[in-house]
LOMI-998158 format. One record per residue (C-alpha): residue in three letters; x, y, z. Coordinates in steps of 0.2 Angstrom, whole numbers, plus 5000, padded with zeros to 4 digits. Layout:
ALAXYZ...
REM end
This chain:
UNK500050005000UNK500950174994UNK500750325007UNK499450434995UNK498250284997UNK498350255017UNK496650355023UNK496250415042UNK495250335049UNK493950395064UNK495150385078UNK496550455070UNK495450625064UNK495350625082UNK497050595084UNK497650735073UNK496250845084UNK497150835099UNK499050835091UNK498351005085UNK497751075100UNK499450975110UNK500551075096UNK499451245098UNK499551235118UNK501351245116UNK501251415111UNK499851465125UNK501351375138UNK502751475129UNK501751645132UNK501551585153UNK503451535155UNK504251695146UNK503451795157UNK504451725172UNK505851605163UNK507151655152UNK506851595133UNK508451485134UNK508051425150UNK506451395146UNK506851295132UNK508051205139UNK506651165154UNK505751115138UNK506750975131UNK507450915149UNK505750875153UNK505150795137UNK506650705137UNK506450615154UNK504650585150UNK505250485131UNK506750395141UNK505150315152UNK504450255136UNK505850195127UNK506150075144UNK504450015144UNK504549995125UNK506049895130UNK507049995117UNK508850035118UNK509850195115UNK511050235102UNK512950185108UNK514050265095UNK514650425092UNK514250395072UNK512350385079UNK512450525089UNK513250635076UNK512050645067UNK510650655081UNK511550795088UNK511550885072UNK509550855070UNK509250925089UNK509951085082UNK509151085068UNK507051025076UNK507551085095UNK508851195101UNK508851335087UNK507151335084UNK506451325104UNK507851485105UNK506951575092UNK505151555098UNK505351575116UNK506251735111UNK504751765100UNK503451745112UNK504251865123UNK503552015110UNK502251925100UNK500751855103UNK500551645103UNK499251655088UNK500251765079UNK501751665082UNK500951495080UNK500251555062UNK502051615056UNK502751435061UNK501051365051UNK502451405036UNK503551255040UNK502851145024UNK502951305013UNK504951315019UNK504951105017UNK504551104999UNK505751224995UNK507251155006UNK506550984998UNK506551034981UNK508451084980UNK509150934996UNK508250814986UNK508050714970UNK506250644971UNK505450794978UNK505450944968UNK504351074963UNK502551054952UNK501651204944UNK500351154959UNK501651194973UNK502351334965UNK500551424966UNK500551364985UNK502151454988UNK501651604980UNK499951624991UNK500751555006UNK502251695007UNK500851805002UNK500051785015UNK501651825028UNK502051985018UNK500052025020UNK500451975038UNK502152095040UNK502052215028UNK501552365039UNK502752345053UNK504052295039UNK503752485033UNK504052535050UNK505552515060UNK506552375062UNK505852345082UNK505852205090UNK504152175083UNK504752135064UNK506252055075UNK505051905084UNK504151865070UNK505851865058UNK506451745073UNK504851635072UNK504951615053UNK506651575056UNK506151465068UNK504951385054UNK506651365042UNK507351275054UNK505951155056UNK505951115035UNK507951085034UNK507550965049UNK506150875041UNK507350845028UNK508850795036UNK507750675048UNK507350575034UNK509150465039UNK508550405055UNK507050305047UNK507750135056UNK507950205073UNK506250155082UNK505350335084UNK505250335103UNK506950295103UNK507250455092UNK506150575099UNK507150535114UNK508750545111UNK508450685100UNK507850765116UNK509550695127UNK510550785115UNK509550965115UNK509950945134UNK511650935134UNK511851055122UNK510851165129UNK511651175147UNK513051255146UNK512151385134UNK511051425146UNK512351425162UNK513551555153UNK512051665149UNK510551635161UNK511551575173UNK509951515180UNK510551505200UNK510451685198UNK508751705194UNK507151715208UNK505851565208UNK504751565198UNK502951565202UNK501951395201UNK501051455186UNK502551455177UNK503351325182UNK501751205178UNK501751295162UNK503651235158UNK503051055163UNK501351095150UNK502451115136UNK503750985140UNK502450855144UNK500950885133UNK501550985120UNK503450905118UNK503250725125UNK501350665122UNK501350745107UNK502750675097UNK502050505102UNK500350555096UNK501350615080UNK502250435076UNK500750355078UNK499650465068UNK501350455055UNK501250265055UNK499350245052UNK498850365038UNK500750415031UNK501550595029UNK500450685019UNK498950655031UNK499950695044UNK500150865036UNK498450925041UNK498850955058UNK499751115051UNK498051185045UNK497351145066UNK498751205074UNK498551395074UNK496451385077UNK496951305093UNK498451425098UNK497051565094UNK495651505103UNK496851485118UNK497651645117UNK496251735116UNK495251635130UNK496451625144UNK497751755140UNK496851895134UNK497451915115UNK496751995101UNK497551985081UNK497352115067UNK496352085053UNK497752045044UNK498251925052UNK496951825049UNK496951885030UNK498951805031UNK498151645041UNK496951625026UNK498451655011UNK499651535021UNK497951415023UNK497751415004UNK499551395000UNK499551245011UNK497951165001UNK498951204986UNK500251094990UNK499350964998UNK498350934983UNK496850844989UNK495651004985UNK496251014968UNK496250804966UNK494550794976UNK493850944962UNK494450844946UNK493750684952UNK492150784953UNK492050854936UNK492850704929UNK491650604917
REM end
C-alpha cells in the first residue's frame, strides 16, 4: 500500500484533533513561561522534561539507545536543527508576539519544506501546483508583516523574523530526519531530546546562569512542565502514531489545526486579540497549504471528471 492511498480513519481524525490542540498549547505554555523564565531556560526546561518523560517509554518499550558516536552525530545535528535553534527562536518570540500570531507564522513550515526539499532532494521537487501554494502562502506572511516591515525594524518585525526562522529550521530538519528511518521513533524522539539537553546546558549556564534567577511562580513552572509533557512528549508519540497509520501527507493536516487551537487559547485564557490581517495572512498561508497538499484540487477533478 503506497502512502497517498493510506486513509484516516475515525480515531485518527481524532487523533490529529488533539496533536493539534497538544501542538497549539505549546504556544499558549510558551506565552506563561516567558513571562517568568528566560527563553533559553525555558527551552532547555522544555526538552529536559520531554526528554525524561520519552526515556520512560523507550524502557517500557524495551528499546535501547544509540551507543556510538556515528549515531549520535547525526542525532546531535538533527536536535539543532527540530530543538535547540528553533525552541531559542520561539521562546524569544513569544516574549514580544502573541502565541496566535506566532503559531500562524510557524504554520509555514511545509511551505519552507518544499522548497528546502526541492533543491536537498531528488524525488521531491517542485510541480506548477506547489509553486502556486508557495506563491499564496508567502503571500500571506508579507500580508501578515507588511505594515510593521514599513516601519521600524523593532523588535516586533524582529519576533516574527525569529519565528519564521524558527519555521526554516523546522523544514531543513524534516529533511535531514529522513536518515533515521530505522531508529524505532520513541527511541528517536528521545534521544533527539537527550542531545538538546546537553547542548543546551551549558548555553543556558553562561548566559542565564539560572541559579541567579528568583523562583518562579507555580504557574510557570506548571506551564514549563505543559509544554514539556503535553506539547513536547505526548505529542510526538501521538505524531508517530498518527505518521504510521495514515502516512506523511495525512499527517500534514495537523498544520492547518494548529493555529485555530493556539488562537482559541490565546484569546480565552490570556487575553489576546489579532489584526485583521492576520487572519487575512492565516487564510493566504491556509490556501498555499491546500495547494500543495493537493487533495482539494484531486477531490475537484474527480468531481467534474466523466
Amino acid at each position: 500500500m503506497t502512502e497517498n492511498r493510506l486513509t484516516m480513519s475515525a480515531s485518527d481524525w481524532a487523533l490529529l484533533v488533539v496533536l493539534s490542540t497538544f501542538w497549539g498549547g505549546s504556544f499558549f505554555f510558551t506565552s506563561l513561561t516567558v513571562r517568568e523564565i528566560p527563553p533559553l531556560s525555558g527551552a532547555l526546561g522544555r526538552v529536559a522534561i520531554a526528554g525524561a518523560a520519552l526515556f520512560v517509554v523507550v524502557l517500557a518499550l524495551r528499546q535501547s539507545m544509540p551507543r556510538t558516536l556515528q549515531t549520535w552525530g547525526p542525532i546531535a545535528v538533527f536536535a539543532v536543527l527540530n530543538n535547540v535553534v528553533p525552541f531559542s527562536l520561539l521562546f524569544w518570540g513569544q516574549t514580544q508576539i502573541a502565541s496566535g500570531l506566532a503559531s500562524i507564522l510557524n504554520a509555514t513550515a511545509p511551505l519552507f519544506t518544499v522548497v528546502v526539499a526541492n533543491f536537498a532532494t531528488t524525488d521531491d521537487k517542485l510541480t506548477p501546483a506547489r509553486l502556486v501554494g508557495l506563491v499564496a502562502g508567502f503571500a500571506g506572511v508579507v500580508v501578515m508583516m507588511g505594515p510593521d516591515l514599513l516601519g521600524a525594524l523593532d523588535k516586533y518585525v524582529l519576533a516574527q523574523l525569529a519565528c519564521l526562522t524558527a519555521a526554516f529550521f523546522y523544514a531543513v530538519s524534516s529533511v535531514y530526519g529522513r536518515r533515521f528511518r530505522a531508529i524505532p521513533p520513541a527511541t528517536l524522539a528521545c534521544a533527539q531530546m537527550a542531545a538538546s539537553t546537553s547542548i543546551f546546558i551549558p548555553i543556558v549556564a553562561a548566559i542565564d546562569r539560572p541559579w541567579t534567577l528568583p523562583m518562579p511562580s507555580a504557574q510557570a513552572l506548571l506551564a514549563l512542565a505543559g509544554v514539556g509533557l503535553i506539547s513536547t512528549a505526548a505529542a510526538y508519540l501521538i505524531y508517530f502514531r498518527i505518521l504510521a497509520r495514515a502516512g506523511a501527507t495525512n499527517i500534514m493536516l495537523v498544520t492547518f489545526l494548529i493555529p485555530v487551537s493556539a488562537i482559541l487559547l490565546g484569546t480565552v485564557f490570556l487575553g489576546e486579540t489579532l489584526a485583521p490581517r492576520h487572519f487575512a495572512g492565516m487564510g493566504a498561508i491556509a490556501l498555499g497549504l491546500l495547494a500543495i497538499d493537493g487533495r482539494p484540487a484531486r477531490a475537484l477533478m474527480r468531481a467534474v471528471a466523466p
